[in-house]
PQR file of N, CA, C, O and H, with PARSE charges and radii, in Angstrom:
ATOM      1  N   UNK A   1     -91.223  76.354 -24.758 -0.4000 1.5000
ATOM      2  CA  UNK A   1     -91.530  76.215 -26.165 -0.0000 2.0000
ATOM      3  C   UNK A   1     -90.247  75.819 -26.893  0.5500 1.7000
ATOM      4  O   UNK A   1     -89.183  76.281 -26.483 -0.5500 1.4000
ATOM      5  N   UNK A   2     -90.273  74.924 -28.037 -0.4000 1.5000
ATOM      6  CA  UNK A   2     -89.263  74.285 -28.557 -0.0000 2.0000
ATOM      7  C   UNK A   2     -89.773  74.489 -29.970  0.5500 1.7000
ATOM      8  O   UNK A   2     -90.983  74.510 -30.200 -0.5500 1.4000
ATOM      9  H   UNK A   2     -91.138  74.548 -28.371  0.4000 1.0000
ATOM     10  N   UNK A   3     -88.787  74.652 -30.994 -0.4000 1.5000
ATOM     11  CA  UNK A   3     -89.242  74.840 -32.599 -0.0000 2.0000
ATOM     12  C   UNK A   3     -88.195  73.535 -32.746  0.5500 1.7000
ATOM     13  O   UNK A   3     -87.200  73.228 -32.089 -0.5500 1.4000
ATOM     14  H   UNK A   3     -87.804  74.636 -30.807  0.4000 1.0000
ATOM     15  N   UNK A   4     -88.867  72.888 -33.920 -0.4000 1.5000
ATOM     16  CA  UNK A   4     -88.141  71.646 -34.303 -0.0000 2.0000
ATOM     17  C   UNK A   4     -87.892  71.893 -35.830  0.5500 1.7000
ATOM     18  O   UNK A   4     -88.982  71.744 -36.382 -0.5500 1.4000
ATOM     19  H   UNK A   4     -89.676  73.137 -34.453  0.4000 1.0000
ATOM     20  N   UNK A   5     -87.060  72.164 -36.622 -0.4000 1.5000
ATOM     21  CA  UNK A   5     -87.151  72.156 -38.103 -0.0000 2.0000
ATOM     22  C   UNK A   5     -86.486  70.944 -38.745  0.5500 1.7000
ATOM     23  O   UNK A   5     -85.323  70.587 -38.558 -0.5500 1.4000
ATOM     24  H   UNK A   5     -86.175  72.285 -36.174  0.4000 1.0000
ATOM     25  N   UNK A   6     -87.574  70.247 -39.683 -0.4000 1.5000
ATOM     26  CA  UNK A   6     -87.192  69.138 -40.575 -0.0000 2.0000
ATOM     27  C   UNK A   6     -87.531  69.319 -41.760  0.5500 1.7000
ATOM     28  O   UNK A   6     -88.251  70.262 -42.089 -0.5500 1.4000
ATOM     29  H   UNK A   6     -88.519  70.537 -39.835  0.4000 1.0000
ATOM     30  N   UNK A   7     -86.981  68.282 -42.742 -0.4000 1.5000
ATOM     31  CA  UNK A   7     -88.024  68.209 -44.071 -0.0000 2.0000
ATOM     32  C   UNK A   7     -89.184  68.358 -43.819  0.5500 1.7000
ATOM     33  O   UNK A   7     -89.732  68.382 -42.717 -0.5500 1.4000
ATOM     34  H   UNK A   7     -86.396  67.516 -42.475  0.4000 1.0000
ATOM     35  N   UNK A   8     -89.596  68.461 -44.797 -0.4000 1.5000
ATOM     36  CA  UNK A   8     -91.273  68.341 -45.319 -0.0000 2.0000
ATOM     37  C   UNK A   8     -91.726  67.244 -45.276  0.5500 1.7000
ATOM     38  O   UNK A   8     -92.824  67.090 -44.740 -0.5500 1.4000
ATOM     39  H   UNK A   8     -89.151  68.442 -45.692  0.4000 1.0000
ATOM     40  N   UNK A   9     -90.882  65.909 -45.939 -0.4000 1.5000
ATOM     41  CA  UNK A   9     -91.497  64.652 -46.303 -0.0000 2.0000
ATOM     42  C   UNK A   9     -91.532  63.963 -44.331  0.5500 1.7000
ATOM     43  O   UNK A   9     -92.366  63.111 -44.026 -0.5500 1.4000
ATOM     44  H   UNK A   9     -89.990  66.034 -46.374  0.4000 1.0000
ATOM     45  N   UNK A  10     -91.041  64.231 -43.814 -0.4000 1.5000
ATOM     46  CA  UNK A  10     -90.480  63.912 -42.530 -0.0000 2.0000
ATOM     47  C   UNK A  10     -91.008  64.277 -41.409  0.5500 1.7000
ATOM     48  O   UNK A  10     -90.976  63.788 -40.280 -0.5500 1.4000
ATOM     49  H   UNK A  10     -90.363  64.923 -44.062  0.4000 1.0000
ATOM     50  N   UNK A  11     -91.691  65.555 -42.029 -0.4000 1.5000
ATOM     51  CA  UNK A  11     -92.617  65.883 -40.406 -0.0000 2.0000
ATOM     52  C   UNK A  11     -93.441  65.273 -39.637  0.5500 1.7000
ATOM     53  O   UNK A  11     -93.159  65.326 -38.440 -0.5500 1.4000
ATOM     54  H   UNK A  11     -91.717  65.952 -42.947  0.4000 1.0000
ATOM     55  N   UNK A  12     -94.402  64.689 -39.938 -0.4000 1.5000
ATOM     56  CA  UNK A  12     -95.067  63.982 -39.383 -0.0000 2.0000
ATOM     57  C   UNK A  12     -94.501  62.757 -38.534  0.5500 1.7000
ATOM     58  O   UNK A  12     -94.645  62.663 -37.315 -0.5500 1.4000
ATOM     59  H   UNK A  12     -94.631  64.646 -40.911  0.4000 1.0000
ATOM     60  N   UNK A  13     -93.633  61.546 -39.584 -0.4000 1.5000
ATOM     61  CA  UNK A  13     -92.966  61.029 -38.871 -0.0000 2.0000
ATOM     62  C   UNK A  13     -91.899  61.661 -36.779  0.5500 1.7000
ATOM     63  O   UNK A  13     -91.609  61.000 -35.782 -0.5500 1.4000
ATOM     64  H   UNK A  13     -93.516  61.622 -40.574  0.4000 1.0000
ATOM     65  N   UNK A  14     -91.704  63.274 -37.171 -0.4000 1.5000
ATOM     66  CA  UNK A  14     -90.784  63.718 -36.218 -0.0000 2.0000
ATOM     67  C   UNK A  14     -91.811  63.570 -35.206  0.5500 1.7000
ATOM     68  O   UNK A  14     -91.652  63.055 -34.099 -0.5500 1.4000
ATOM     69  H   UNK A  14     -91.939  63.811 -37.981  0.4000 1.0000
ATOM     70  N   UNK A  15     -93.019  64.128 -35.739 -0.4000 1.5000
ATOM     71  CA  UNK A  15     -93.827  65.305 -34.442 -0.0000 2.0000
ATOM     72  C   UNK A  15     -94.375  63.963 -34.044  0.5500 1.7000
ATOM     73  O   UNK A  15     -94.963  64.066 -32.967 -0.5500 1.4000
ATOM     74  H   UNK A  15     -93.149  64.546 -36.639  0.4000 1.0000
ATOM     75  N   UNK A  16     -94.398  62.439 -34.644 -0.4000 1.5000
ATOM     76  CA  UNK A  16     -95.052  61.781 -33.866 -0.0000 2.0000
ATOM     77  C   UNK A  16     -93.802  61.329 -33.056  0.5500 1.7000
ATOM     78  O   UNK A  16     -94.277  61.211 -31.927 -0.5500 1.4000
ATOM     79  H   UNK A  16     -93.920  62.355 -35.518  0.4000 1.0000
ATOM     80  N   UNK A  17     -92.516  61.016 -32.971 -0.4000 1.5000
ATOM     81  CA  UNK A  17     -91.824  60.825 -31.997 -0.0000 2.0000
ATOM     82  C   UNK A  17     -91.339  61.619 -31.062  0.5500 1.7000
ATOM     83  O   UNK A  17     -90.591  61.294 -30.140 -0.5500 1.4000
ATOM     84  H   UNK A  17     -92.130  61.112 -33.888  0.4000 1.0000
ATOM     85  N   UNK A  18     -91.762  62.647 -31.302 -0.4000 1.5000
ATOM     86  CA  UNK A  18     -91.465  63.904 -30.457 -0.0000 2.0000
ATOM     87  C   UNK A  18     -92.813  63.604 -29.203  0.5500 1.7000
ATOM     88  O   UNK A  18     -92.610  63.714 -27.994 -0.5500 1.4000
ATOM     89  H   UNK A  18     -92.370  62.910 -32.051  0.4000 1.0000
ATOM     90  N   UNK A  19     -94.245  63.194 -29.850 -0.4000 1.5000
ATOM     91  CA  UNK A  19     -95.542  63.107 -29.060 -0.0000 2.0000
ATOM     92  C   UNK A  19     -95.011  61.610 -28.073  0.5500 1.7000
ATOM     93  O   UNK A  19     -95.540  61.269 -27.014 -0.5500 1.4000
ATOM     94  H   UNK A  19     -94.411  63.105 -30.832  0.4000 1.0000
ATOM     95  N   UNK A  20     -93.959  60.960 -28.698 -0.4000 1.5000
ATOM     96  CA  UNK A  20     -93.738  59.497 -27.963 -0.0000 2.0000
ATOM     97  C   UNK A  20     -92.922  59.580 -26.683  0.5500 1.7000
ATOM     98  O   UNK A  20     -93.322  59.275 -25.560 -0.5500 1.4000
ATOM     99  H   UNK A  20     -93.529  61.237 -29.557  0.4000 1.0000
ATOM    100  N   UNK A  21     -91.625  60.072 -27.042 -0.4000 1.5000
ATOM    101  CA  UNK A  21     -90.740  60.728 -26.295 -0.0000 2.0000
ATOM    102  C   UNK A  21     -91.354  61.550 -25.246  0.5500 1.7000
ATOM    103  O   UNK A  21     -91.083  61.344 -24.063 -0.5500 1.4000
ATOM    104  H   UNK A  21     -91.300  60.320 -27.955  0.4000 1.0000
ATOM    105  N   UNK A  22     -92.201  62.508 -25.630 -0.4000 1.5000
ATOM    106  CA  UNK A  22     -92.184  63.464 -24.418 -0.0000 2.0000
ATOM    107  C   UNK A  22     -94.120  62.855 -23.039  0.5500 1.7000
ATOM    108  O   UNK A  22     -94.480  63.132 -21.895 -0.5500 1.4000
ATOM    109  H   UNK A  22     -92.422  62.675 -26.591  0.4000 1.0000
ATOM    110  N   UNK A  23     -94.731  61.913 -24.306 -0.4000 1.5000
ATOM    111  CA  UNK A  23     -95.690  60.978 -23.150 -0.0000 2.0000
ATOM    112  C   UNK A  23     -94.754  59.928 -22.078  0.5500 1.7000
ATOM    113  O   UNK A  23     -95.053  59.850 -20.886 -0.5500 1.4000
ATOM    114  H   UNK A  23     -94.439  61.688 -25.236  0.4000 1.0000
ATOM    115  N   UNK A  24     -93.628  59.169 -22.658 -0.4000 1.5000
ATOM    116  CA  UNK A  24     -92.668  58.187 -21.931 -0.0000 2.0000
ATOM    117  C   UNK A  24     -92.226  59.321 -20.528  0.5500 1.7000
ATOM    118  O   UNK A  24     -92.576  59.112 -19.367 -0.5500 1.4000
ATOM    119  H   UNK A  24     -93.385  59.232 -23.626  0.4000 1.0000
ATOM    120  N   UNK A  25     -91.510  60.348 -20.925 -0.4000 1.5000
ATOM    121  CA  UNK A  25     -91.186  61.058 -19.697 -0.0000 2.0000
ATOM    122  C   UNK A  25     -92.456  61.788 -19.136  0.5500 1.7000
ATOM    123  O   UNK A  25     -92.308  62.121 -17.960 -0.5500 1.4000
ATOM    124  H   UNK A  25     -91.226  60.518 -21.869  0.4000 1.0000
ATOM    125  N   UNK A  26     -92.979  61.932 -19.373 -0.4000 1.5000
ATOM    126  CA  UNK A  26     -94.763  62.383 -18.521 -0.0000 2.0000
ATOM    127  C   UNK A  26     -94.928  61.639 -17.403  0.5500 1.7000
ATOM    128  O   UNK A  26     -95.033  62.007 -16.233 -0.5500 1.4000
ATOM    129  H   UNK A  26     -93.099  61.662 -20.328  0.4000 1.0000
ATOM    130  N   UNK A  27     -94.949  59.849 -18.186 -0.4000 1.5000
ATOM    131  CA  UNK A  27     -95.509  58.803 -17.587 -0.0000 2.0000
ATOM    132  C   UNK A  27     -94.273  58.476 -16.274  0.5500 1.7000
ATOM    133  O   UNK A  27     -94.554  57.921 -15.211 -0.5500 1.4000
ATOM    134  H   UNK A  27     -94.864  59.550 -19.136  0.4000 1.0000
ATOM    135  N   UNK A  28     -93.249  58.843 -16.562 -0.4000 1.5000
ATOM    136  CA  UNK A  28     -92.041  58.541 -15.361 -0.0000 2.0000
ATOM    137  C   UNK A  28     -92.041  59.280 -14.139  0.5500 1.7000
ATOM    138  O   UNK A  28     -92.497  60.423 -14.117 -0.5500 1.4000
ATOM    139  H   UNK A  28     -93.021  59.294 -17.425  0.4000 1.0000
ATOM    140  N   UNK A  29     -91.493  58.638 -12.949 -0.4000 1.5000
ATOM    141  CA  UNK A  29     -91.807  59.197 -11.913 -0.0000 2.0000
ATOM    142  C   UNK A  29     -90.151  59.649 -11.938  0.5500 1.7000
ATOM    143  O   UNK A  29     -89.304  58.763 -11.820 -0.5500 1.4000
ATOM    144  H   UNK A  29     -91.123  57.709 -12.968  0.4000 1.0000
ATOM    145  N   UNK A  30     -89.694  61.263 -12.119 -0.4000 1.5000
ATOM    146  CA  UNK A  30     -88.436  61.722 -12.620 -0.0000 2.0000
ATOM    147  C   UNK A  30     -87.698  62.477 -11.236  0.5500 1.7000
ATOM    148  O   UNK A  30     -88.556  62.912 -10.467 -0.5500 1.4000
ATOM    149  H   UNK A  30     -90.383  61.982 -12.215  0.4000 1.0000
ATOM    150  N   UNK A  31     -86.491  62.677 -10.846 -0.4000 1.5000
ATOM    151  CA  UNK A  31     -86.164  63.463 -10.492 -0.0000 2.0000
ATOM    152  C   UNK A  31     -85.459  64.937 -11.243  0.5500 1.7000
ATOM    153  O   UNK A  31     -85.013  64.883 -12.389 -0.5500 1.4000
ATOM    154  H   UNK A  31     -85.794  62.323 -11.470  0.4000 1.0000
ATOM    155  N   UNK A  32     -85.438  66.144 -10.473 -0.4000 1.5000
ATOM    156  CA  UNK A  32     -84.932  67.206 -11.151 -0.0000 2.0000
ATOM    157  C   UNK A  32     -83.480  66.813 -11.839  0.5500 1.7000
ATOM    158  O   UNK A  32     -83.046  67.591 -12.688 -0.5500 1.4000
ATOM    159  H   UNK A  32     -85.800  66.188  -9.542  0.4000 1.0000
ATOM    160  N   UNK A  33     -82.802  65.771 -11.543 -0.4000 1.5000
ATOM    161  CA  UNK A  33     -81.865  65.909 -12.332 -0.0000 2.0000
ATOM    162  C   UNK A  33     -82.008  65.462 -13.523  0.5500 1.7000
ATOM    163  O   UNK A  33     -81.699  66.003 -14.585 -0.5500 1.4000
ATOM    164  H   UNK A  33     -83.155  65.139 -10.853  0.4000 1.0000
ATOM    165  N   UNK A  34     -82.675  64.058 -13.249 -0.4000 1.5000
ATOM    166  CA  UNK A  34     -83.088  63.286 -14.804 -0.0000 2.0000
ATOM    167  C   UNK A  34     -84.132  64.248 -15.522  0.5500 1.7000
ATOM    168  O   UNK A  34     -83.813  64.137 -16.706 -0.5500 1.4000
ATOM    169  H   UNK A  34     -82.926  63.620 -12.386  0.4000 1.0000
ATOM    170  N   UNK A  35     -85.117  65.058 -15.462 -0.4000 1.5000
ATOM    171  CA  UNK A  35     -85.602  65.872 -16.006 -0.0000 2.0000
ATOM    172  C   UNK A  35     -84.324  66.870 -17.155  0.5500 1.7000
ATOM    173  O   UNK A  35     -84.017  66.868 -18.347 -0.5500 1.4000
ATOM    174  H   UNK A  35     -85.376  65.148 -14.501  0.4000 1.0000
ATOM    175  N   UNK A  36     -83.973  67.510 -16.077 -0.4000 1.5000
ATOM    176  CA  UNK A  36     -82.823  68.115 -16.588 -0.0000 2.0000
ATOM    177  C   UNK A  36     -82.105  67.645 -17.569  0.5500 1.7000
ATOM    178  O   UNK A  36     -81.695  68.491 -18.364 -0.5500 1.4000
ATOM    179  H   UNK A  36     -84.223  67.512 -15.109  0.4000 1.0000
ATOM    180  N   UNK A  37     -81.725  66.156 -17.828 -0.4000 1.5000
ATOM    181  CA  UNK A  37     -80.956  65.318 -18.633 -0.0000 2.0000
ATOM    182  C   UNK A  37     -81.731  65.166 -20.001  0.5500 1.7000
ATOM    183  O   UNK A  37     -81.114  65.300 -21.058 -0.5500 1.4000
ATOM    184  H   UNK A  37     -82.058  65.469 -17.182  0.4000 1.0000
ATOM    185  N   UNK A  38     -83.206  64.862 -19.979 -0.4000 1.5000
ATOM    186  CA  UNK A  38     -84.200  64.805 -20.636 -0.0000 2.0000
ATOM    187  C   UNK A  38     -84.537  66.017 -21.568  0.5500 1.7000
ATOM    188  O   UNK A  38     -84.747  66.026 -22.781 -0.5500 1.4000
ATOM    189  H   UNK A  38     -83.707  64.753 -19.120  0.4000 1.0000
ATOM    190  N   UNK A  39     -84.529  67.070 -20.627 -0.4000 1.5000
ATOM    191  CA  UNK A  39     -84.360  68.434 -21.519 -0.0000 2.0000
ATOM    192  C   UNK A  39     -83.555  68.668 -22.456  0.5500 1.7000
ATOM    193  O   UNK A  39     -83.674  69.146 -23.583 -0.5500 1.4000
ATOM    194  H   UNK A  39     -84.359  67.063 -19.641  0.4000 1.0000
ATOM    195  N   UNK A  40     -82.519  68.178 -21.710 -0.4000 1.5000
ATOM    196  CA  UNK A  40     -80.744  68.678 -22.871 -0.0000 2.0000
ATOM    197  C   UNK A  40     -80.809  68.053 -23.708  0.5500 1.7000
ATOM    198  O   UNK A  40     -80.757  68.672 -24.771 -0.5500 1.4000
ATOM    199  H   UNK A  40     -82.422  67.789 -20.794  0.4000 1.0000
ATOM    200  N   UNK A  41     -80.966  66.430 -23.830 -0.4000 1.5000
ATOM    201  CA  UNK A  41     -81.385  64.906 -24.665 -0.0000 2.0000
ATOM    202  C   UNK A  41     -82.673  65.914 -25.720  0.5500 1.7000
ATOM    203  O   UNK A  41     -82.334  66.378 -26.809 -0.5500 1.4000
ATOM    204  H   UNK A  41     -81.008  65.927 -22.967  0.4000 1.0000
ATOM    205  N   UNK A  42     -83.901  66.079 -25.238 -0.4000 1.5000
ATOM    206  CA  UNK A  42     -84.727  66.101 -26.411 -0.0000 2.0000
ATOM    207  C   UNK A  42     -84.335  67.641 -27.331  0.5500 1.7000
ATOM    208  O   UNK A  42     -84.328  67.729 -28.559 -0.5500 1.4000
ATOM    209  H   UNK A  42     -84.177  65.702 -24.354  0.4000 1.0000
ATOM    210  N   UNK A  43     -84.153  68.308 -26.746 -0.4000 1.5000
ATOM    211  CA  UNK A  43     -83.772  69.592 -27.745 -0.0000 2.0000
ATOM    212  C   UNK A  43     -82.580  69.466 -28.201  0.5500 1.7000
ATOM    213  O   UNK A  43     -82.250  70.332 -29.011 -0.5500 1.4000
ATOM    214  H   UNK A  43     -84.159  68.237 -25.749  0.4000 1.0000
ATOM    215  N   UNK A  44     -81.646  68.490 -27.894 -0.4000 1.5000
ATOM    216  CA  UNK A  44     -80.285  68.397 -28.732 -0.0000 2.0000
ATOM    217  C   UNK A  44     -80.765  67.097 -29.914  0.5500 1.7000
ATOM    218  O   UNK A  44     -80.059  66.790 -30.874 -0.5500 1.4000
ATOM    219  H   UNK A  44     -81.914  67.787 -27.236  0.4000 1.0000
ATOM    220  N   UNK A  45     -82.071  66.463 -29.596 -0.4000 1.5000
ATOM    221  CA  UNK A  45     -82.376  65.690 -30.357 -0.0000 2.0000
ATOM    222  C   UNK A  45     -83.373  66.165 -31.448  0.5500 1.7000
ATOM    223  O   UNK A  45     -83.445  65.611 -32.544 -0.5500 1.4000
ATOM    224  H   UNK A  45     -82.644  66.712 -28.816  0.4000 1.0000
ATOM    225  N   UNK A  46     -83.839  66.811 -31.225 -0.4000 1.5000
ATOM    226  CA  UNK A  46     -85.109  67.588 -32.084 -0.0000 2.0000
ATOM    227  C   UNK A  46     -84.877  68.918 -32.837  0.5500 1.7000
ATOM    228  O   UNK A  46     -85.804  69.454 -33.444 -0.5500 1.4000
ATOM    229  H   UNK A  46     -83.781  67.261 -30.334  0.4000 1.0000
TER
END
């Protein structure tokens, strides 16, 4: 579980790149490290 806090005017815009971002790595065939990289990347991004 991840909490993301933004503006108000802005949320929607986030939570839909947050829904983009995390279907792209779904769709990838990943290893544990790049996973790992992906993790650190979206919660240091979000």
């Amino acid at each position: 579980m991840h909490t993301a806090f933004c503006d108000k005017r802005h949320s929607q815009e986030v939570f839909d790149n947050m829904k983009k971002d995390l279907q792209e790595f779904i769709d990838k065939d990943t290893t544990a490290e790049e996973e790992d990289i992906f993790y650190e990347e979206f919660t240091s991004k979000y």
